[in-house]
gemmi code that builds the backbone of each chain (N, CA, C; Angstrom):
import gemmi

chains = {
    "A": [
        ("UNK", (92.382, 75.021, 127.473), (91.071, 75.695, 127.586), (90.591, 75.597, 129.045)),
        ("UNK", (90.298, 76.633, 129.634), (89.404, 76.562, 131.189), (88.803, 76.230, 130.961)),
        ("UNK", (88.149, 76.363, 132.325), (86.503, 76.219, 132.255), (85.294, 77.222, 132.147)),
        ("UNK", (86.101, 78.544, 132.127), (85.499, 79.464, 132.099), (84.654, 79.502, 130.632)),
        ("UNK", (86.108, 79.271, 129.856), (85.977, 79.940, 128.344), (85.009, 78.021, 128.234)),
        ("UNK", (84.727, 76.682, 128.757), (84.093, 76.130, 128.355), (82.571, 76.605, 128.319)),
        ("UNK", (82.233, 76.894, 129.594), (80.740, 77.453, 130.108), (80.505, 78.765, 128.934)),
        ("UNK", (81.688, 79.808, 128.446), (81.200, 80.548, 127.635), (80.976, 80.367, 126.065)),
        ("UNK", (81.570, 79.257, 125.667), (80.923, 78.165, 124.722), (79.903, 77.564, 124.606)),
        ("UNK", (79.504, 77.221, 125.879), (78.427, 76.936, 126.279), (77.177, 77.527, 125.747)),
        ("UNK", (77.231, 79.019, 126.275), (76.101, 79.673, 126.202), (75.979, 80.239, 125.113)),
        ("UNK", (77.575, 80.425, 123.903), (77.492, 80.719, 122.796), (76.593, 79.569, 121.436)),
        ("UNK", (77.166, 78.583, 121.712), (75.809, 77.477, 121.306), (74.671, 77.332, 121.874)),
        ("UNK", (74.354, 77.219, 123.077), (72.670, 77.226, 123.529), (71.728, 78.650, 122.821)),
        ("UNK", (72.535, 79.616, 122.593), (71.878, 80.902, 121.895), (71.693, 80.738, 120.605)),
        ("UNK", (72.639, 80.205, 119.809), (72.346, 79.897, 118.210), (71.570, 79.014, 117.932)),
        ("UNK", (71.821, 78.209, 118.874), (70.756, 76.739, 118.735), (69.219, 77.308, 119.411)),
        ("UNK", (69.158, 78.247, 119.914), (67.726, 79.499, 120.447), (67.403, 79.754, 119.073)),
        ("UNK", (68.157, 80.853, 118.475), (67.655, 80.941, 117.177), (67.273, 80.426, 116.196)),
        ("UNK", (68.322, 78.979, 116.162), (67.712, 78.185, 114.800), (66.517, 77.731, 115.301)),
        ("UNK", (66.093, 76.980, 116.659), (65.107, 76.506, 116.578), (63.795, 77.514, 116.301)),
        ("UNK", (63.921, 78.805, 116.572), (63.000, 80.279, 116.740), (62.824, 80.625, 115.557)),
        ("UNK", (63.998, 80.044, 113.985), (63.491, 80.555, 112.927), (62.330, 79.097, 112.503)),
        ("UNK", (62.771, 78.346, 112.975), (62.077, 76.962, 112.121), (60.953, 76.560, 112.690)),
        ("UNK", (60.546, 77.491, 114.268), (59.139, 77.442, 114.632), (58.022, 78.229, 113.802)),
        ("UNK", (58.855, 79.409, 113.061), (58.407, 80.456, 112.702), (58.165, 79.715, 110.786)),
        ("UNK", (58.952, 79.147, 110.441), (58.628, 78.597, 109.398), (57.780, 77.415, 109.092)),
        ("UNK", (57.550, 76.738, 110.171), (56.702, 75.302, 110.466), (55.152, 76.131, 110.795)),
        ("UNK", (55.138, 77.583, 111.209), (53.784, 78.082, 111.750), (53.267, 78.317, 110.658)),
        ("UNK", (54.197, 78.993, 109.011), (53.315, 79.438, 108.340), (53.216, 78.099, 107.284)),
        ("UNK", (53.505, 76.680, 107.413), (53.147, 75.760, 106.992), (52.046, 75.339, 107.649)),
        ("UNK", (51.483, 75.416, 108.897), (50.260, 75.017, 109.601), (49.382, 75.907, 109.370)),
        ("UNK", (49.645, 77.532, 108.623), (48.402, 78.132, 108.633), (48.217, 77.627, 107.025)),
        ("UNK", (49.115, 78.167, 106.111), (48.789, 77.959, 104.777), (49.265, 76.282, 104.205)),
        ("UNK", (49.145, 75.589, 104.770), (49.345, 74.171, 104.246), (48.762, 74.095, 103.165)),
        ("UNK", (48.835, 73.369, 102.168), (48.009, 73.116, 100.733), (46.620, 72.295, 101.615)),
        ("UNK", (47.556, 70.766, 102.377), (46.457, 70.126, 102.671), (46.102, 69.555, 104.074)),
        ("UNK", (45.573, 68.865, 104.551), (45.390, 69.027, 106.335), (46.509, 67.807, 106.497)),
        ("UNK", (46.386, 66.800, 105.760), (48.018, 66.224, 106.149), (49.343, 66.820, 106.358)),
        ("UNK", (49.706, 67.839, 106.019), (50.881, 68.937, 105.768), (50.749, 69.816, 107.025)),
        ("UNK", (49.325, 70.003, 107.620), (49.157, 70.753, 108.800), (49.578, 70.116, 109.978)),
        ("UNK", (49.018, 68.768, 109.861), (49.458, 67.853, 110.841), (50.678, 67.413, 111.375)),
        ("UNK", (51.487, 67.379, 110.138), (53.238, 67.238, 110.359), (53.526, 68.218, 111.307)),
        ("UNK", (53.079, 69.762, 110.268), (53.217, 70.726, 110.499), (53.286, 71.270, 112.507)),
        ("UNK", (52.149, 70.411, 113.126), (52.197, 70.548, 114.334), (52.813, 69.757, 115.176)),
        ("UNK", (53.563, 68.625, 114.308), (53.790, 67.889, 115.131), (55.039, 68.223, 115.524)),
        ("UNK", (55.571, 68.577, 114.152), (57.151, 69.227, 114.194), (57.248, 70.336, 115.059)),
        ("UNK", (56.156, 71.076, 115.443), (56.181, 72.293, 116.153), (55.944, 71.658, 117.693)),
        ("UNK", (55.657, 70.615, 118.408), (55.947, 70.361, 119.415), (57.438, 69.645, 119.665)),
        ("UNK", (57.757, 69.318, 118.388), (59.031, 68.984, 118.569), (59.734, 70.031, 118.847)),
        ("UNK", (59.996, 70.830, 118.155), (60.801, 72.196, 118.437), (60.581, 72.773, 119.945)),
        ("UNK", (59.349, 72.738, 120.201), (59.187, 73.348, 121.702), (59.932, 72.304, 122.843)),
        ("UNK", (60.110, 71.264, 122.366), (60.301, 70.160, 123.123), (62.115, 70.701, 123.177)),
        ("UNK", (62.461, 71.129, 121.994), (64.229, 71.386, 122.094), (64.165, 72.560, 122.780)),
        ("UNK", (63.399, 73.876, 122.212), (62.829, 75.055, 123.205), (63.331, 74.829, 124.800)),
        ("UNK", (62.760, 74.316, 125.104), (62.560, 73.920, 127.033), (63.852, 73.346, 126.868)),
        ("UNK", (64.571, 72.512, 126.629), (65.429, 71.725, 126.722), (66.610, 72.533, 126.848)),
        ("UNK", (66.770, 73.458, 125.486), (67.732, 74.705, 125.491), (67.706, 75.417, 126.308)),
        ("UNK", (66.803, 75.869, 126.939), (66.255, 76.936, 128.164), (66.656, 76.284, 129.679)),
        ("UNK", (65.978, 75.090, 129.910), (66.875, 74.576, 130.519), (68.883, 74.669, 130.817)),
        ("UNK", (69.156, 74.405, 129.764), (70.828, 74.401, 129.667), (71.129, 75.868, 130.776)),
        ("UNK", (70.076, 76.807, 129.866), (70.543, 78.234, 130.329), (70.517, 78.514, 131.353)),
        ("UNK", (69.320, 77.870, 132.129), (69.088, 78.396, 133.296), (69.751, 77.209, 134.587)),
        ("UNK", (70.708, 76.688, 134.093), (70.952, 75.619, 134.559), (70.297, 74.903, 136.166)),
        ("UNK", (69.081, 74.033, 135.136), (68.101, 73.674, 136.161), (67.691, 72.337, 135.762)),
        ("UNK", (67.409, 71.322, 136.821), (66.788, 69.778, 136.178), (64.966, 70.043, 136.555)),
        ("UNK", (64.595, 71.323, 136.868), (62.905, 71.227, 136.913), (62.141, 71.419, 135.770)),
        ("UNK", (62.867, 71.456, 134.382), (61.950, 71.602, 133.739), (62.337, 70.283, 132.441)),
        ("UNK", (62.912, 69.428, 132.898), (62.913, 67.965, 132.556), (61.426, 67.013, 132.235)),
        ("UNK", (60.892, 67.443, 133.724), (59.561, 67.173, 133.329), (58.476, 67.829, 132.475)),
        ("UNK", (58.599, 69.428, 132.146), (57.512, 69.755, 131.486), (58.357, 69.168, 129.591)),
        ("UNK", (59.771, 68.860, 129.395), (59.850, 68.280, 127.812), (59.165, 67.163, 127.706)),
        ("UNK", (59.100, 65.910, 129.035), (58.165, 64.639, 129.071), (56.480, 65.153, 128.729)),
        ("UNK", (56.655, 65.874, 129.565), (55.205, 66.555, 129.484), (54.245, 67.288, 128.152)),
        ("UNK", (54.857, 68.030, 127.262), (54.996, 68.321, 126.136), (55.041, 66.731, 125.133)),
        ("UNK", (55.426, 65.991, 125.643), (55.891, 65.134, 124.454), (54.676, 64.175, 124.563)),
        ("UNK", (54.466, 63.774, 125.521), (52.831, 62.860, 125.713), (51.962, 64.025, 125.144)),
        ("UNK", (51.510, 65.042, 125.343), (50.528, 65.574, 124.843), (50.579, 65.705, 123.324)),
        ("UNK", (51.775, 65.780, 123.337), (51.771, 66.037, 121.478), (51.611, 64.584, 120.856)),
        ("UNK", (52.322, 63.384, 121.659), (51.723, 62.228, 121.025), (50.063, 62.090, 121.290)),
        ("UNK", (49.589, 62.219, 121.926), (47.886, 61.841, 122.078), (47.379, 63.159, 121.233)),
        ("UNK", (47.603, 64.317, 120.954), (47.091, 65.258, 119.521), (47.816, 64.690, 118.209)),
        ("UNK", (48.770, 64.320, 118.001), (48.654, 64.071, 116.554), (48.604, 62.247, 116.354)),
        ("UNK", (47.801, 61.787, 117.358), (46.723, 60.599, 117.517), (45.623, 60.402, 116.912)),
        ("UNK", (45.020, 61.979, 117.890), (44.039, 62.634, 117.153), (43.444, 63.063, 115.693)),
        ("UNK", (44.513, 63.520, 115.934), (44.530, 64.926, 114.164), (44.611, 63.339, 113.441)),
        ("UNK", (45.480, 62.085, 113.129), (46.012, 61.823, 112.175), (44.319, 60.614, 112.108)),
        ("UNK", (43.733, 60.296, 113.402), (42.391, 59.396, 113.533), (40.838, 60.458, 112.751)),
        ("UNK", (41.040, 61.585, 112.904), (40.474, 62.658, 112.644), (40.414, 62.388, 110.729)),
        ("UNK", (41.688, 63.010, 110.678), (41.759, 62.810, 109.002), (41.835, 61.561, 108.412)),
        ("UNK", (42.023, 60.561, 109.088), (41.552, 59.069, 108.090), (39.973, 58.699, 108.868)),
        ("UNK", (39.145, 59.505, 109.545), (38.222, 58.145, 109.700), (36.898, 59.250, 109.578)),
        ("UNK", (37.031, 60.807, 110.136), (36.291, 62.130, 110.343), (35.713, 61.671, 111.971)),
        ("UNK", (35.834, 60.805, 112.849), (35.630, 60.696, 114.178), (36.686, 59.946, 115.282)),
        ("UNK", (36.444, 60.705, 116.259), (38.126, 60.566, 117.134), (37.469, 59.602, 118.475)),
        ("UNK", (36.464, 59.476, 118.729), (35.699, 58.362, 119.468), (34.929, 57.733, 119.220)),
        ("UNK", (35.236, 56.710, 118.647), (34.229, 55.355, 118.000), (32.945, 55.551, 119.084)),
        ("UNK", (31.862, 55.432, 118.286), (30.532, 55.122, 119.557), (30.131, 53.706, 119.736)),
        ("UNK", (30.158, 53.693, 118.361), (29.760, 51.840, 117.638), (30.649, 50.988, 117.762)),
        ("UNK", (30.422, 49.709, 118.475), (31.066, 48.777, 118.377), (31.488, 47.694, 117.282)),
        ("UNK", (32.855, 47.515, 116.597), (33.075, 47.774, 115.348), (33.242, 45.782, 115.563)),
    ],
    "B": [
        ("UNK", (32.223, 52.961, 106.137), (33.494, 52.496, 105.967), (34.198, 51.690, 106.727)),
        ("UNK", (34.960, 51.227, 105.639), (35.662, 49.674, 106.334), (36.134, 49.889, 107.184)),
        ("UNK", (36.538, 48.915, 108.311), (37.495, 48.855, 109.164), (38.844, 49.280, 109.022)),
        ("UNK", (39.353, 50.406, 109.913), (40.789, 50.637, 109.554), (41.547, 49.467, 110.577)),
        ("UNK", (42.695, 49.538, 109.983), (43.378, 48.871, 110.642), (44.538, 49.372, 111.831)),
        ("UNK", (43.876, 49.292, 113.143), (45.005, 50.065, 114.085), (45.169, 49.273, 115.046)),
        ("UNK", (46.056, 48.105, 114.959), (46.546, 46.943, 115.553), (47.609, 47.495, 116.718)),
        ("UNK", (48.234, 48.456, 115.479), (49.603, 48.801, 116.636), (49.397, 50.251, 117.414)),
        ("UNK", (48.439, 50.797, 116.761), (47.758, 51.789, 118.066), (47.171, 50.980, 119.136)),
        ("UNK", (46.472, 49.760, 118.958), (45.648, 49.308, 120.165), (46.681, 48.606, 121.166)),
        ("UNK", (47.668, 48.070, 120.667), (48.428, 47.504, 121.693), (48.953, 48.246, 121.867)),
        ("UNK", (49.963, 49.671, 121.494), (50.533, 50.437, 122.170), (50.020, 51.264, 123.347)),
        ("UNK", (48.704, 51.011, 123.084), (47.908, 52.130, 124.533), (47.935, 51.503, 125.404)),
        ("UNK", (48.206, 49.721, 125.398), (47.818, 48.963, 126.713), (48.991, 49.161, 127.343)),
        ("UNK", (49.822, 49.687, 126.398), (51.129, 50.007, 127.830), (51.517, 51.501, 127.748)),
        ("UNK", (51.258, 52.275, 126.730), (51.490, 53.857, 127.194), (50.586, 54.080, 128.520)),
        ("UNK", (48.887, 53.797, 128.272), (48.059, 54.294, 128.929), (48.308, 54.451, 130.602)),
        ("UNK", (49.505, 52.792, 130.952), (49.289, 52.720, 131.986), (51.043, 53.179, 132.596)),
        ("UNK", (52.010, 53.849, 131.595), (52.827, 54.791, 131.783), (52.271, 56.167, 132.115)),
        ("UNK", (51.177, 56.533, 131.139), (50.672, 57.266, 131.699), (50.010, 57.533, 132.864)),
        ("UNK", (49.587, 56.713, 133.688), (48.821, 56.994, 134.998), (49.945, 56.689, 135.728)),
        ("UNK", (51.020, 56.221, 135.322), (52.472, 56.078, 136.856), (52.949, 57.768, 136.797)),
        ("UNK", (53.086, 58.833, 135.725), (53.437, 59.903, 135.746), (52.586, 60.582, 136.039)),
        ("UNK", (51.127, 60.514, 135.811), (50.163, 61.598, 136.199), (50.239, 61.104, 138.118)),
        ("UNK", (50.700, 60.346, 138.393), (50.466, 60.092, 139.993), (51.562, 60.758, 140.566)),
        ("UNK", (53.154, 60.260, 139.391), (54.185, 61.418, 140.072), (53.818, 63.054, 140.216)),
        ("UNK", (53.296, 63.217, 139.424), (53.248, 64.275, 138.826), (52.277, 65.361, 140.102)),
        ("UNK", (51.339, 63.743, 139.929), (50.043, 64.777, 141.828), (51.370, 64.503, 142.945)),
        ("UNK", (52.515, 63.454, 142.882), (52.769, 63.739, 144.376), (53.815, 64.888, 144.751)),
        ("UNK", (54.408, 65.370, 143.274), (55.890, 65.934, 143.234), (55.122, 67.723, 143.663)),
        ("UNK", (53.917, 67.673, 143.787), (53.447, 69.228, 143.622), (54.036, 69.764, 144.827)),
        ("UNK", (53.904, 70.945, 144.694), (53.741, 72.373, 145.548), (55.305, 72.673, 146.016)),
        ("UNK", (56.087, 71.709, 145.531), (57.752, 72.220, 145.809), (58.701, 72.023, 144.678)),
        ("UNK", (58.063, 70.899, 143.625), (58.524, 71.297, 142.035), (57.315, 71.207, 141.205)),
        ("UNK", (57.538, 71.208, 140.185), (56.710, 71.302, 139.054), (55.837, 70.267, 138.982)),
        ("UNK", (54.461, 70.190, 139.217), (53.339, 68.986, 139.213), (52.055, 69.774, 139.979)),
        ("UNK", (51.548, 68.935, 140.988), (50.395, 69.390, 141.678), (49.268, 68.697, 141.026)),
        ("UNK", (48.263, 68.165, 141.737), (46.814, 68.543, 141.136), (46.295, 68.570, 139.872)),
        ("UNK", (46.337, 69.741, 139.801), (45.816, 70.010, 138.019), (46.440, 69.434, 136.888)),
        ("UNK", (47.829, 69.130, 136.819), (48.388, 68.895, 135.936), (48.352, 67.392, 135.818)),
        ("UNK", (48.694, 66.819, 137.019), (48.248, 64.983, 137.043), (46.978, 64.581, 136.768)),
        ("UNK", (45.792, 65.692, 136.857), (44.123, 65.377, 136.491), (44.815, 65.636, 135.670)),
        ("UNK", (45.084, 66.433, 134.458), (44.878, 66.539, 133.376), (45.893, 65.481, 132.319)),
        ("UNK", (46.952, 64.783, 132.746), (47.416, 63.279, 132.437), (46.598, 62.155, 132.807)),
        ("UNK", (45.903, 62.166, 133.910), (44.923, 61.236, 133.774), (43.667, 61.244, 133.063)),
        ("UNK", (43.323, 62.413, 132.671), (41.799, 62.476, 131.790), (42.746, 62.277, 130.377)),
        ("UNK", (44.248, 62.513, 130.128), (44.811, 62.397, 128.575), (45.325, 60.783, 128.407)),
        ("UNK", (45.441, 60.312, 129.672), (45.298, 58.524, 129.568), (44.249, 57.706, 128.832)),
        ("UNK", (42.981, 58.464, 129.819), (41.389, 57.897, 129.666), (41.396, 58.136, 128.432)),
        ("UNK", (41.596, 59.421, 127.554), (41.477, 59.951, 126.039), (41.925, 59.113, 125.217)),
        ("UNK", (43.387, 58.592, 125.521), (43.933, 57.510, 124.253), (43.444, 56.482, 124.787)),
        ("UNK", (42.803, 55.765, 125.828), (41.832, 54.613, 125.714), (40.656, 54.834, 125.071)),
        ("UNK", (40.336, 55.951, 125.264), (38.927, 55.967, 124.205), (39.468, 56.006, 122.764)),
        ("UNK", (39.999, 56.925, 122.411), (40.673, 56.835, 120.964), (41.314, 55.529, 120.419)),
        ("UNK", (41.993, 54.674, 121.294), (41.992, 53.638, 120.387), (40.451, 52.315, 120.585)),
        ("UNK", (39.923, 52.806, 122.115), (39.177, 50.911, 121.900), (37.836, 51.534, 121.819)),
        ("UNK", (37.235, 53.099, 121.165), (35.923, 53.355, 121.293), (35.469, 53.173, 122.629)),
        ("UNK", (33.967, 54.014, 122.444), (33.476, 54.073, 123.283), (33.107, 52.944, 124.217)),
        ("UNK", (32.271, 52.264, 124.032), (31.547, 51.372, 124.292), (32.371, 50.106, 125.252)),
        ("UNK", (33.362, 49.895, 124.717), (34.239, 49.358, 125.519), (34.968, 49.778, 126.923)),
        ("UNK", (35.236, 51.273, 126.572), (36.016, 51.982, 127.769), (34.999, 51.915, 128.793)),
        ("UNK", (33.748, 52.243, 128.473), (32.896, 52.273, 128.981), (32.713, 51.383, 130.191)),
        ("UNK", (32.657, 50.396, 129.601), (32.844, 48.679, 130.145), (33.822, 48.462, 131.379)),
        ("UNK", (35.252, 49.223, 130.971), (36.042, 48.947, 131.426), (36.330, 50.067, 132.565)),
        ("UNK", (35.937, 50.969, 132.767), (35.871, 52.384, 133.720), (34.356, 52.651, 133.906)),
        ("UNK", (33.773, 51.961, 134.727), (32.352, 52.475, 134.605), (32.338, 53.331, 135.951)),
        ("UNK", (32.935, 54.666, 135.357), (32.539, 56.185, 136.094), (31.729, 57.128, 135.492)),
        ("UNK", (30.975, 57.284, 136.086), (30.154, 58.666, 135.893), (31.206, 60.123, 135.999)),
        ("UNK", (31.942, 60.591, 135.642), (32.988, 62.002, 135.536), (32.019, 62.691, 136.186)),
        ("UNK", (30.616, 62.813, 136.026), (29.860, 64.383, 136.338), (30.049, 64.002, 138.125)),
        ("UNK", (30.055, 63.078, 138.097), (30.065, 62.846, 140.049), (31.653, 63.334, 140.727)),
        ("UNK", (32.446, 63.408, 139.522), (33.896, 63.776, 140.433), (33.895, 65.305, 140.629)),
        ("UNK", (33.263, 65.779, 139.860), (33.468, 67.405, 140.175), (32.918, 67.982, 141.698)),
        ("UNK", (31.437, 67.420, 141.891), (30.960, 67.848, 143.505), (32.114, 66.703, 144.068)),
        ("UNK", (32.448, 66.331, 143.876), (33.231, 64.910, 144.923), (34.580, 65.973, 145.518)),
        ("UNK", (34.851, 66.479, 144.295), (36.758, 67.129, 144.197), (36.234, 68.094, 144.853)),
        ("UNK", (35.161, 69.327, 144.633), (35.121, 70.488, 145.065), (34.558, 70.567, 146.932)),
        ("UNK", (33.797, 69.006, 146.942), (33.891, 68.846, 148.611), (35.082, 68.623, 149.577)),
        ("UNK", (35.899, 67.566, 148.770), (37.064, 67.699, 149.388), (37.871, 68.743, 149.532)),
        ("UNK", (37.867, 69.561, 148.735), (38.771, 71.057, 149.004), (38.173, 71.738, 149.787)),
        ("UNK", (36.750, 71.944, 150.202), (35.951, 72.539, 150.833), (36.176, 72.447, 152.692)),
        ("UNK", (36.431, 70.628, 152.752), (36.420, 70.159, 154.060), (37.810, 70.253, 154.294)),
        ("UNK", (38.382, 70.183, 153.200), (40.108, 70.322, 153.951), (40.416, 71.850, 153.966)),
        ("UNK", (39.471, 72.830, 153.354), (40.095, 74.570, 153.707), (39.193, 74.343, 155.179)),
        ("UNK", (38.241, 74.134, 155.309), (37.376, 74.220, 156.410), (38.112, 73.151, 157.636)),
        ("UNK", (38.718, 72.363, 157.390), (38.978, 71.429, 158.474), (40.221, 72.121, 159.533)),
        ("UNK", (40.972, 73.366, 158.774), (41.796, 74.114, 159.839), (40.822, 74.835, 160.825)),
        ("UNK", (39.381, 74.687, 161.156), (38.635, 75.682, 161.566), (38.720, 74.609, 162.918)),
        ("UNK", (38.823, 73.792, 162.570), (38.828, 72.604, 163.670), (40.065, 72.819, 164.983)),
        ("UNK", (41.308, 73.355, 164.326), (42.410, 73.661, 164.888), (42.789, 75.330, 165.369)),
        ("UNK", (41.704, 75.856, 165.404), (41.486, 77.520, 165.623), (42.647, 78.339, 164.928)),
        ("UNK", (42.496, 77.394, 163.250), (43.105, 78.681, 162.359), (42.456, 79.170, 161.383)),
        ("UNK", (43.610, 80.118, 160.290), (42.469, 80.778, 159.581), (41.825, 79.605, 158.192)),
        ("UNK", (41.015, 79.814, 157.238), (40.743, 79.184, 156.552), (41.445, 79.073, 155.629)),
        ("UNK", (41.475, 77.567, 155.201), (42.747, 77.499, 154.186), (44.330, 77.311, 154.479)),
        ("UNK", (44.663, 77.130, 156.255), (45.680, 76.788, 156.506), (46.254, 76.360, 156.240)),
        ("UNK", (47.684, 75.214, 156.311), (47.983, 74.206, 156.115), (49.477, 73.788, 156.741)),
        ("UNK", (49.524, 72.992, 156.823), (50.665, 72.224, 157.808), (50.807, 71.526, 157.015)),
        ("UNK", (52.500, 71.087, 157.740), (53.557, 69.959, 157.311), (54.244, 69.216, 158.407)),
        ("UNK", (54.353, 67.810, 158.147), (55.594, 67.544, 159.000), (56.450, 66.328, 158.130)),
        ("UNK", (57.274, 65.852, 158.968), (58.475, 64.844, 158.922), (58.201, 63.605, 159.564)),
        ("UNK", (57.198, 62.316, 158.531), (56.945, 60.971, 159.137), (58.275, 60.379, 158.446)),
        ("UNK", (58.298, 58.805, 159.671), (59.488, 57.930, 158.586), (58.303, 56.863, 158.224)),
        ("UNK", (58.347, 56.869, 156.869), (57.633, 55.485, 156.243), (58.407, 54.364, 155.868)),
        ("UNK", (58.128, 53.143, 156.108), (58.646, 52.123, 156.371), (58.814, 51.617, 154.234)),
        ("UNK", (59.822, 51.478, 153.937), (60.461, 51.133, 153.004), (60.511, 52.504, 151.901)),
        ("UNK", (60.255, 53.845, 152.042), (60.221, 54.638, 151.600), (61.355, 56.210, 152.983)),
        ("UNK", (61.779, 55.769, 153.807), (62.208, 56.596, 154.742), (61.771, 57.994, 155.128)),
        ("UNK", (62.574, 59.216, 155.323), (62.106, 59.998, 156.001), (61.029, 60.459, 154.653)),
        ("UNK", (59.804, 60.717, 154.812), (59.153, 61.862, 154.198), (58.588, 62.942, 154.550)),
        ("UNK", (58.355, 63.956, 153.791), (57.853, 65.127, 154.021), (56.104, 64.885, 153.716)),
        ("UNK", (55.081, 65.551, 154.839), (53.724, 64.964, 154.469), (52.939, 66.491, 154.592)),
        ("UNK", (52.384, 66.563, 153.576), (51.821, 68.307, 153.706), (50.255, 67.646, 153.838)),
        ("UNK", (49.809, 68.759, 154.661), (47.904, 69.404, 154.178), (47.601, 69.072, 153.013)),
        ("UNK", (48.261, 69.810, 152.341), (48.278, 70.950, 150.685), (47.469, 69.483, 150.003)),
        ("UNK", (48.392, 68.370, 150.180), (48.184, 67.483, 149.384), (46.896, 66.894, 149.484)),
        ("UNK", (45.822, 66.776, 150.510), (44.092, 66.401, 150.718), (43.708, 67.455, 149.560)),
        ("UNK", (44.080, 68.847, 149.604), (43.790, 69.858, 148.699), (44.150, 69.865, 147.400)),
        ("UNK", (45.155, 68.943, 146.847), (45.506, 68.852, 145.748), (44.449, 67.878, 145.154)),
        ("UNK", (44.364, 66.712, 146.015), (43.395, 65.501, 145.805), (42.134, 66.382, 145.234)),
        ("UNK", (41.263, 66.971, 145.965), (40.154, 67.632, 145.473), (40.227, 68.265, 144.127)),
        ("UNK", (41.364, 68.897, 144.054), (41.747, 69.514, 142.357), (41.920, 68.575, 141.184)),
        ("UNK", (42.449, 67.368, 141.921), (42.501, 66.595, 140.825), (41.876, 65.890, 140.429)),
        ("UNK", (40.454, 65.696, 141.519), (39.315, 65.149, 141.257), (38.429, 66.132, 140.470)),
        ("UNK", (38.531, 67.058, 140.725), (37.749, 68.205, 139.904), (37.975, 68.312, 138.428)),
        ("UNK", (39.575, 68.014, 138.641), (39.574, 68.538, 137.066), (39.773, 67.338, 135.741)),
        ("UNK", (40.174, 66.286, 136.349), (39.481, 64.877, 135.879), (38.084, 65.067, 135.262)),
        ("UNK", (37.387, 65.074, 136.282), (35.692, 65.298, 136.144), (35.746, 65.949, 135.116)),
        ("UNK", (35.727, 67.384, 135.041), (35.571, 68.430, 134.088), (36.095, 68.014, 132.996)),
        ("UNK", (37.529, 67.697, 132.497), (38.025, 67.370, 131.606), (37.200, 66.111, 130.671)),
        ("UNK", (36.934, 65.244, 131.626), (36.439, 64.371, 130.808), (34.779, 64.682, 130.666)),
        ("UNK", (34.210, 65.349, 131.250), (32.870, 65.793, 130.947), (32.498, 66.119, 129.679)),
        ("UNK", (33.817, 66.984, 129.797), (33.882, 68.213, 128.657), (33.972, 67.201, 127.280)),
        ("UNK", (35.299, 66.534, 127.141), (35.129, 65.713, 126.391), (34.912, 64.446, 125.509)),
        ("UNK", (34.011, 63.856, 126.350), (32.468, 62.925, 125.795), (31.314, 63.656, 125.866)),
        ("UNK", (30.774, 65.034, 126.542), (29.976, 65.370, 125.539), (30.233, 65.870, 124.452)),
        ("UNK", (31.253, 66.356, 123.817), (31.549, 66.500, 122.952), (31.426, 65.802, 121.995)),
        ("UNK", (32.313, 64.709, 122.159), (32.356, 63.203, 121.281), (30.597, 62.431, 121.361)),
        ("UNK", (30.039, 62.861, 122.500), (28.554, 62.306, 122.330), (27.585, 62.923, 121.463)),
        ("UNK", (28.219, 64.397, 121.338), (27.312, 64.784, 120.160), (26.942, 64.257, 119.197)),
        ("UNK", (25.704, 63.732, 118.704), (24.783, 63.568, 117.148), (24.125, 64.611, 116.878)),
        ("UNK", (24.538, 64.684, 115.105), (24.357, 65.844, 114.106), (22.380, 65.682, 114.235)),
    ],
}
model = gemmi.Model(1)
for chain_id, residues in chains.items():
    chain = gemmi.Chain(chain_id)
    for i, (resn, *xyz) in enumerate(residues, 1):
        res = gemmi.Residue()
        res.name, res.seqid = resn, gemmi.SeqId(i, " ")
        for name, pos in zip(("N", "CA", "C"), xyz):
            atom = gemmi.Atom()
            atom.name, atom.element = name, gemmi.Element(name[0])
            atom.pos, atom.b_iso = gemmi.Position(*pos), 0.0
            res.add_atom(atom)
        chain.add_residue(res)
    model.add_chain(chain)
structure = gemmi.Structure()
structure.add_model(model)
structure.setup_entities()
């Protein structure tokens, strides 16, 4: 096997692995609109920064580049401090204590 | 309602929080030639300050950062002001900016831009704003 036909392997998996993640964003969205309950929404988004997180990552491969390394770090702190939020939100109904407990 | 119990949220922020402010600093110095700048490191540092408030409440953070945010916004928007205005000093146009090539002593050759006094102001600005925005929010009573 070259290396030609490796790199065109390459891009034949980074494209399928485009799609699967593109159908399962698309199926995780209509679990965040129609969730039964707001716990189910919450997954629901969290899993959807996950996916964006493979998104960039895949896109990356393609464009073969290390600058967008930082926006998957980047993506991934924000999505941990929102479903911080969302999950302090739905067990307590306030996301900044005022009162000293 | 009772006390929840978030033991391992509170100790995990004492060391994310302050991962977080080593990347929001990369993040202001890596600007204007890769991906970072300014805005984006204010806005990791106001999402630091956020999970300190979210896990130790108000009242404490309080304690522990005693800034007024509404003062960084005139603070950030002067500094951008005096550094577009400070090329007027050097008979150019407004908003100039220069670069050169210092060697810093345990860090070697670096590259040292303008841009970056100008980034400072942005990221003081948008700190400010960000966190303005949200504690009044969170200060709201029904």
């Amino acid at each position: 096997m070259t290396s030609t036909d490796f790199y065109y392997i390459t891009e034949i998996v980074t494209y399928i692995c485009l799609v699967a993640t593109s159908i399962s964003l698309i199926l995780l969205m209509i679990r965040a609109i129609k969730g039964p309950t707001n716990p189910d929404r919450a997954v629901a988004l969290d899993a959807i920064g996950i996916n964006l997180m493979a998104l960039v990552g895949l896109i990356a491969i393609l464009l073969v580049t290390t600058k967008l390394n930082d926006i998957v770090l980047l993506i991934g702190i924000l999505l941990f401090i929102g479903t911080i939020a969302l999950a302090k939100f739905i067990e307590k109904g306030v996301i900044i204590d005022r009162d000293e407990r | 309602m009772h006390g929840t119990n978030d033991l391992i949220l509170r100790t995990a922020t004492v060391l994310i929080s302050f991962i977080l402010f080593a990347f929001s600093i990369y993040l202001f110095l890596a600007g204007h030639n890769a991906p970072g700048g300014g805005f984006v490191g204010g806005l990791m540092t106001a999402s630091a300050i956020v999970l300190m408030y979210m896990a130790y409440g108000e009242r404490a953070v309080s304690k522990i950062i005693p800034v007024n945010y509404r003062f960084l916004i005139p603070t950030g928007l002067l500094i951008a002001l005096l550094t577009g205005a400070g090329s007027f000093a050097f008979g150019e146009p407004f908003l100039n900016q220069t670069f050169g090539h210092f060697h810093i002593p345990l860090l070697g050759d670096k590259e040292l831009a303008t841009a970056l006094l100008f980034d400072l102001g942005v990221y003081l600005t948008v700190v400010g704003i960000t966190m303005t925005i949200i504690l009044s929010i969170a200060g709201d009573r029904e």
